[in-house]
N, C-alpha and C positions, 0 to 999 in steps of 0.2 A: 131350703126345699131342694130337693136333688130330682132327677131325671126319670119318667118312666123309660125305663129300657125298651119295654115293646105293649102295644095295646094289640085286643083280640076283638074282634067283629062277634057280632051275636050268632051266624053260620058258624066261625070255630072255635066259638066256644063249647056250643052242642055237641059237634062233630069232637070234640075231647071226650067231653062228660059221654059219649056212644064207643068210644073207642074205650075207657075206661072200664061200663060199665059191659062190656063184650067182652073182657080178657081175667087175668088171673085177679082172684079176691083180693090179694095185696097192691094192686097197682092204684096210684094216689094220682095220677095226670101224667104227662110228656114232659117230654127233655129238648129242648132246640137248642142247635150249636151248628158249628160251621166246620166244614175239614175239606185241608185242601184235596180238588180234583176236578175233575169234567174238564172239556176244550174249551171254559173260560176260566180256567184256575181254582173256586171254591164252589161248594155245595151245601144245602144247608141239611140237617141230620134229623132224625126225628127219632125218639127213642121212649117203650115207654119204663114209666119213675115208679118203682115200688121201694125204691128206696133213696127219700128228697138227701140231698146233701145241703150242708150248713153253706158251702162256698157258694152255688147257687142262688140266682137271684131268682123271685120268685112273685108273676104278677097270676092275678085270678079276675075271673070274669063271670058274671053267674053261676058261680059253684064249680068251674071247672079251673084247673090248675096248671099252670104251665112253665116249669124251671127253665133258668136259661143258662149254659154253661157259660163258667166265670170269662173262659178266652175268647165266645163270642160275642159280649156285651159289645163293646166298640163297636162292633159291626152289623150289631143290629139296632142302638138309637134311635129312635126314632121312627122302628119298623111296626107297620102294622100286620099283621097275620089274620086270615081272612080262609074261608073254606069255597072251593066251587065245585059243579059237578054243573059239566058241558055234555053236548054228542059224544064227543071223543076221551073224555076221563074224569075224575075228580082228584081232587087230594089239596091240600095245604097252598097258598100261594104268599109269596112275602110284597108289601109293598113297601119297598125299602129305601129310603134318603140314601142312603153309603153304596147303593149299587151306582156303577158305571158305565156297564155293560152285562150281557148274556149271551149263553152260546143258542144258535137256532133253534133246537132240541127245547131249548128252554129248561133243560137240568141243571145246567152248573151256569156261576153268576163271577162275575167280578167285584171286589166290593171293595171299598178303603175306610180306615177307620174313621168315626164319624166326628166332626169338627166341633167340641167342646166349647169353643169362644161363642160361634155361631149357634151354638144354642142354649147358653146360657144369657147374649143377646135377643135372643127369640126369645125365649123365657121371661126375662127382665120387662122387657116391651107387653107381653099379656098381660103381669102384674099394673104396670104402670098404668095401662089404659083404662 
């Protein structure tokens, strides 16, 4: 049994399936990946997918779609992706195990790759119980 790499809250999953169904007839879901930048080092990318790639890992949530580039999996483990809409903005938020840190802005994160032992212990312990 292997790893979900990231799970989707029922807010964004919607907010895909709205952002899909607003844009060009070919687009199939989003793309999340990480590049480095902002005054805590990485960011995370949102892009959208009308065309899935086979390297791409690929989780769905009520009919909406969401590829994860191959170089960000480690660093998102475990992450859940969630949608809000405050006074002050909306958009995507990650709640992520492998973060560290963030910059105050709240744009760019710090994040390390997520510890495999430890959670394939975590894992093992669900099964067993």
């Amino acid at each position: 049994m292997g790893f979900a790499v990231m799970t989707m809250t029922d807010a964004a999953a919607d907010r895909v399936k709205q952002i899909v169904s607003n844009s060009d007839p070919d687009a199939k879901g989003i793309r999340v990946g990480i590049k480095k930048g902002g005054c805590a080092g990485m960011e995370y990318t949102i892009d959208l997918v009308t065309q899935a790639s086979a390297k791409d890992d690929l989780i769905e949530h009520d009919g909406a779609n969401v590829w994860i580039e191959p170089s960000a999996v480690l660093y998102l483990l475990g992450t859940q992706m969630d949608f809000e809409t405050t006074k002050m903005r909306s958009g995507f938020i990650f709640v992520n195990p492998n973060q560290t840190s963030a910059c105050g802005c709240g744009e760019s994160v710090e994040l390390k790759p997520a510890d495999l032992a430890a959670l394939a212990k975590q894992r093992d312990a669900g099964v067993n119980a």
